[in-house]
ROBA-44337 format. One record per residue: residue number from 0; residue in three letters; x, y, z of N, C-alpha, C, O in turn. Coordinates in steps of 0.05 Angstrom, whole numbers. Example, Ala and Ser with C-alpha at 12.3 -4.5 7.8 and 13.67 -1.06 7.14 Angstrom:
2
<r n="0" res="ALA" n_xx="264" n_yy="-114" n_zz="156" ca_xx="246" ca_yy="-90" ca_zz="156" c_xx="264" c_yy="-66" c_zz="156" o_xx="285" o_yy="-66" o_zz="169"/>
<r n="1" res="SER" n_xx="257" n_yy="-45" n_zz="142" ca_xx="273" ca_yy="-21" ca_zz="143" c_xx="258" c_yy="1" c_zz="157" o_xx="268" o_yy="23" o_zz="161"/>
% end
This chain:
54
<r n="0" res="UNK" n_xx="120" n_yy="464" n_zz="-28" ca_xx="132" ca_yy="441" ca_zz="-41" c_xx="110" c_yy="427" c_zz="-58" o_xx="86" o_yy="428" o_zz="-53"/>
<r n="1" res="UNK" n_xx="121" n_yy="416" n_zz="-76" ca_xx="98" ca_yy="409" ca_zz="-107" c_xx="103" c_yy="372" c_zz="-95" o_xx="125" o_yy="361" o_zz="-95"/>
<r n="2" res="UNK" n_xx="75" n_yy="356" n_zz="-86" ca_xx="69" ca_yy="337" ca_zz="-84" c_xx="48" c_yy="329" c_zz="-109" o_xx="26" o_yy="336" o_zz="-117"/>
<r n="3" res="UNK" n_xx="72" n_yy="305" n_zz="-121" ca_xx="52" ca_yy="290" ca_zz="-146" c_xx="39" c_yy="274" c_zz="-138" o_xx="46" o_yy="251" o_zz="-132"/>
<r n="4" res="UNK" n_xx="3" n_yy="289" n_zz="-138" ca_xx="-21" ca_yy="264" ca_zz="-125" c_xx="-3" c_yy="239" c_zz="-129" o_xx="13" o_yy="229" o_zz="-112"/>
<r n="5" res="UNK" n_xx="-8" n_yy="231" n_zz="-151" ca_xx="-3" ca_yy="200" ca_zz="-154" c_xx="21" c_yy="184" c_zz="-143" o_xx="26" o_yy="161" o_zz="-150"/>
<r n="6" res="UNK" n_xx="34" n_yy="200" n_zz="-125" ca_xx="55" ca_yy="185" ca_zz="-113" c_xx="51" c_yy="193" c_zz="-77" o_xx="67" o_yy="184" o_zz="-60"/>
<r n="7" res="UNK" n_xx="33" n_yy="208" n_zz="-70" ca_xx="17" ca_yy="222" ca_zz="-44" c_xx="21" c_yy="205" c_zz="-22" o_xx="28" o_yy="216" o_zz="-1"/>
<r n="8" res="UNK" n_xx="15" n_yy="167" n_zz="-26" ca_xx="19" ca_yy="148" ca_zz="-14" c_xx="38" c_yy="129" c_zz="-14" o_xx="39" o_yy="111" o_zz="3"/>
<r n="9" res="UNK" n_xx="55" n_yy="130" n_zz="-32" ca_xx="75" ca_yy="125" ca_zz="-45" c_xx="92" c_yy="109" c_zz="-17" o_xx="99" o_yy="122" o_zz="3"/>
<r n="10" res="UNK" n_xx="97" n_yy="85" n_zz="-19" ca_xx="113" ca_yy="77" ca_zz="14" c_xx="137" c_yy="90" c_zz="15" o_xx="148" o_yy="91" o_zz="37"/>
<r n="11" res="UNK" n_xx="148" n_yy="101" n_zz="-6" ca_xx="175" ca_yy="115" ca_zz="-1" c_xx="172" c_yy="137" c_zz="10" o_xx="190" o_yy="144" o_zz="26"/>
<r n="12" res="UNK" n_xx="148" n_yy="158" n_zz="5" ca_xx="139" ca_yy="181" ca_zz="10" c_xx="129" c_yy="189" c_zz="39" o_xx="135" o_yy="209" o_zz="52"/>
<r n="13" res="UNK" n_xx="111" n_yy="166" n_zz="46" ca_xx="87" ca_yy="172" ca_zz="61" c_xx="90" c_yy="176" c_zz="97" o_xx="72" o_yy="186" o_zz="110"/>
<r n="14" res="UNK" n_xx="122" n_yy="163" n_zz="111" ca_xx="130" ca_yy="171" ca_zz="128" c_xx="136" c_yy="209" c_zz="126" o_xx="136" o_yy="222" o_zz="146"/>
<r n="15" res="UNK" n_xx="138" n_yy="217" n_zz="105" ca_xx="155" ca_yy="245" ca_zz="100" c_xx="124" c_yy="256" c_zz="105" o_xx="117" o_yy="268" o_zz="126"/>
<r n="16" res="UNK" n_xx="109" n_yy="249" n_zz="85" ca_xx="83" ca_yy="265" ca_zz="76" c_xx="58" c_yy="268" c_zz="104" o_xx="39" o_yy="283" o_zz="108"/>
<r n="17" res="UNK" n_xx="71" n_yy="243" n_zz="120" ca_xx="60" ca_yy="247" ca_zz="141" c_xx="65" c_yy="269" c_zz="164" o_xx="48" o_yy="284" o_zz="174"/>
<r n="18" res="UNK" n_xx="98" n_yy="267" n_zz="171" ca_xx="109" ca_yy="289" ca_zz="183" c_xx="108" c_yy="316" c_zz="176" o_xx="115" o_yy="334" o_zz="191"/>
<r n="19" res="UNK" n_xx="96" n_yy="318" n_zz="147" ca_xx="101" ca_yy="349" ca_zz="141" c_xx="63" c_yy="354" c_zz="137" o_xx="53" o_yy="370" o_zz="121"/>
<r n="20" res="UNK" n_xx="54" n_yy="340" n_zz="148" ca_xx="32" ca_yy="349" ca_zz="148" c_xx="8" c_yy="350" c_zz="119" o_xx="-14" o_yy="361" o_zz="115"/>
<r n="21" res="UNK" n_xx="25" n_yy="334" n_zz="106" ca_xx="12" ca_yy="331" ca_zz="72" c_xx="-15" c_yy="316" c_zz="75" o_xx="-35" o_yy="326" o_zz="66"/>
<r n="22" res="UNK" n_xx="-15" n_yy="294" n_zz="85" ca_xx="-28" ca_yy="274" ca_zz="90" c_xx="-33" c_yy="269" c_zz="119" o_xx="-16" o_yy="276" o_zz="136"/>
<r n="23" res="UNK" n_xx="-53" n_yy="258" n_zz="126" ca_xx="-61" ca_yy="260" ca_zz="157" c_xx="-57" c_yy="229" c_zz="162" o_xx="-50" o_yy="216" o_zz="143"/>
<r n="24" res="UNK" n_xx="-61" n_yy="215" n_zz="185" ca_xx="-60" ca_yy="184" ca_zz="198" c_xx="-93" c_yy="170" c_zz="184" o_xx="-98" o_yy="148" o_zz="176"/>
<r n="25" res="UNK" n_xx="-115" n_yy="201" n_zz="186" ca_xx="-132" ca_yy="182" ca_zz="174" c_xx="-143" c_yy="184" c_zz="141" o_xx="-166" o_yy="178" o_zz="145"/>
<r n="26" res="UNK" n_xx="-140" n_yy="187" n_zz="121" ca_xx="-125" ca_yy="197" ca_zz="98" c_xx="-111" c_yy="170" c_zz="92" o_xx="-120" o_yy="158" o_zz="72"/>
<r n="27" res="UNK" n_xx="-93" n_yy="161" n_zz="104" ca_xx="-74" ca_yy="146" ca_zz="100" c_xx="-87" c_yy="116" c_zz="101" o_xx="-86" o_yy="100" o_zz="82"/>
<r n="28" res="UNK" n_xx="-97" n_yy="115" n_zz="125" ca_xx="-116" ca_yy="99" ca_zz="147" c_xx="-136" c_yy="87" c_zz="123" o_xx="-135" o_yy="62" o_zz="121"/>
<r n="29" res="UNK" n_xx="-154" n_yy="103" n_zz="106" ca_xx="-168" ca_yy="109" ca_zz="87" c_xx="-158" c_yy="87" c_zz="52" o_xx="-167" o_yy="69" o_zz="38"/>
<r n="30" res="UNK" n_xx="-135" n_yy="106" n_zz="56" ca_xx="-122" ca_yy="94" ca_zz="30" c_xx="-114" c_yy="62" c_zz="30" o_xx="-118" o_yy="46" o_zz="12"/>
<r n="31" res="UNK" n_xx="-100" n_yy="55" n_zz="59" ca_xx="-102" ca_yy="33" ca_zz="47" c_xx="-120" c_yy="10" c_zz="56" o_xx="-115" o_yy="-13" o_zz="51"/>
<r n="32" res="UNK" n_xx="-145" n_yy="18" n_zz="69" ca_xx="-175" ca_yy="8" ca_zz="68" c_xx="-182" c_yy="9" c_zz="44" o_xx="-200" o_yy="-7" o_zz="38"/>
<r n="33" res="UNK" n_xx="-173" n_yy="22" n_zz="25" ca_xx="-193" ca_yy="14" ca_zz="-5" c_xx="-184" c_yy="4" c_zz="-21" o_xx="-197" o_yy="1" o_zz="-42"/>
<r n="34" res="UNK" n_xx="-147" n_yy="-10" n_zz="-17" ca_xx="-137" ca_yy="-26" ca_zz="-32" c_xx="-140" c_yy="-58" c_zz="-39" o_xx="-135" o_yy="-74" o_zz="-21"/>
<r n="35" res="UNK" n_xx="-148" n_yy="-65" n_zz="-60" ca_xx="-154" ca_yy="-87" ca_zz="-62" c_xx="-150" c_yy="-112" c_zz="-50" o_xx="-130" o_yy="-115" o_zz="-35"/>
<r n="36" res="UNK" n_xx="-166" n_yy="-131" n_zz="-53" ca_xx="-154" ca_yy="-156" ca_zz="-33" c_xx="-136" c_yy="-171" c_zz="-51" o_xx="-141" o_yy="-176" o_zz="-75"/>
<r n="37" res="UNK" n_xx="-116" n_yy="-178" n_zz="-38" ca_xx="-96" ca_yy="-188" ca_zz="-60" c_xx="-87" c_yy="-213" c_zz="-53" o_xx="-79" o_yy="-229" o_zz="-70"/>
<r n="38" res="UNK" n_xx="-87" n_yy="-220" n_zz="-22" ca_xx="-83" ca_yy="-248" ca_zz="-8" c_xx="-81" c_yy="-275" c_zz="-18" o_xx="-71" o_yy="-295" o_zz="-7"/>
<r n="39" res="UNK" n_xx="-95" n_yy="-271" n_zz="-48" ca_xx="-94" ca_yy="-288" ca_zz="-66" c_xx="-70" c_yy="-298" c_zz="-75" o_xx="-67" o_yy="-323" o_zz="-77"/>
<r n="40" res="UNK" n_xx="-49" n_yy="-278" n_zz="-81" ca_xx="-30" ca_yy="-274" ca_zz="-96" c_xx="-3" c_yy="-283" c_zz="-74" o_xx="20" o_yy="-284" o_zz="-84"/>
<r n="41" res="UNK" n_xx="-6" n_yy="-286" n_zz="-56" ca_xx="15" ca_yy="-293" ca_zz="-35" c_xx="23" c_yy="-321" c_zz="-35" o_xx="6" o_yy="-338" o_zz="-29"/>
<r n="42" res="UNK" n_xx="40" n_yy="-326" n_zz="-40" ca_xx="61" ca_yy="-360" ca_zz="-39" c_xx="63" c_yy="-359" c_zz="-24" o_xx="75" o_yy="-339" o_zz="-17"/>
<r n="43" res="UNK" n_xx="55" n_yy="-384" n_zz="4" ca_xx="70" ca_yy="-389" ca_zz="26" c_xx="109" c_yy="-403" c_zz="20" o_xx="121" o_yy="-405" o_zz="-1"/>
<r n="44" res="UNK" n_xx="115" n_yy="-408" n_zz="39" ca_xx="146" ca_yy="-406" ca_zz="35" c_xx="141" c_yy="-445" c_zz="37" o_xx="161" o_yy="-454" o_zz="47"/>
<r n="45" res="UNK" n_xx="122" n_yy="-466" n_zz="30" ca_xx="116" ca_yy="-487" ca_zz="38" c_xx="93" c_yy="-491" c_zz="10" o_xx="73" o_yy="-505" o_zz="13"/>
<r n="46" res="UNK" n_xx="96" n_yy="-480" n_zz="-12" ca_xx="80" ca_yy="-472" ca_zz="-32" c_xx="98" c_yy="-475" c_zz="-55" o_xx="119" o_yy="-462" o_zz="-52"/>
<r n="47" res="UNK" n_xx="96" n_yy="-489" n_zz="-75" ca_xx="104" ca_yy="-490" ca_zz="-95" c_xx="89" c_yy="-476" c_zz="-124" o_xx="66" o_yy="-482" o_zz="-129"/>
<r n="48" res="UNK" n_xx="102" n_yy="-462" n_zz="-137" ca_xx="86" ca_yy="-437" ca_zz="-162" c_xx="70" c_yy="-460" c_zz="-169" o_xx="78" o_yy="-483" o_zz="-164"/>
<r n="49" res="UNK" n_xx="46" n_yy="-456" n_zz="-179" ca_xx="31" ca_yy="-471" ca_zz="-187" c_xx="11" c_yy="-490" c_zz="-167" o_xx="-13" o_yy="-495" o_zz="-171"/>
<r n="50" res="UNK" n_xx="23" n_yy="-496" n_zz="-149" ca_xx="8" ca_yy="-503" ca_zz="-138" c_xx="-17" c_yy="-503" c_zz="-122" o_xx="-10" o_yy="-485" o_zz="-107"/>
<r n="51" res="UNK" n_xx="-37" n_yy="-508" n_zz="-115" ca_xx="-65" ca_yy="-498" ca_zz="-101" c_xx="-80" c_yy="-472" c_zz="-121" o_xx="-97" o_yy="-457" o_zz="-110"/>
<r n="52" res="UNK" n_xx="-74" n_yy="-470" n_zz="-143" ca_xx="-84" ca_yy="-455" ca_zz="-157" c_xx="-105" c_yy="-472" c_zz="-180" o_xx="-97" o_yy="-489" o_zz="-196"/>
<r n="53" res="UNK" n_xx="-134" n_yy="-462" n_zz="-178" ca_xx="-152" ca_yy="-480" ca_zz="-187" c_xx="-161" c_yy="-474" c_zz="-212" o_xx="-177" o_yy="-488" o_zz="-224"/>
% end
């Protein structure tokens, strides 16, 4: 079966890619350790757009 790298981790994919042995737990484990910190970008539900942004 033809896996397109760029979709490898894909959240739609990666339960499948796991079971069929494409991708391993640490691989995965890996991938999303090197995704950016984004925490920034999160609105609490007590947050208004704009707000606390300096």
């Amino acid at each position: 079966m033809h896996v397109d790298p760029n979709k490898k981790f894909d959240i739609r994919n990666v339960e499948r890619n796991l079971r069929e042995g494409i991708i391993t737990e640490e691989e995965y484990r890996e991938f999303l350790e090197s995704l950016p910190d984004a925490s920034h970008k999160v609105l609490r539900e007590d947050q208004q757009e704009g707000e606390g942004e300096e």
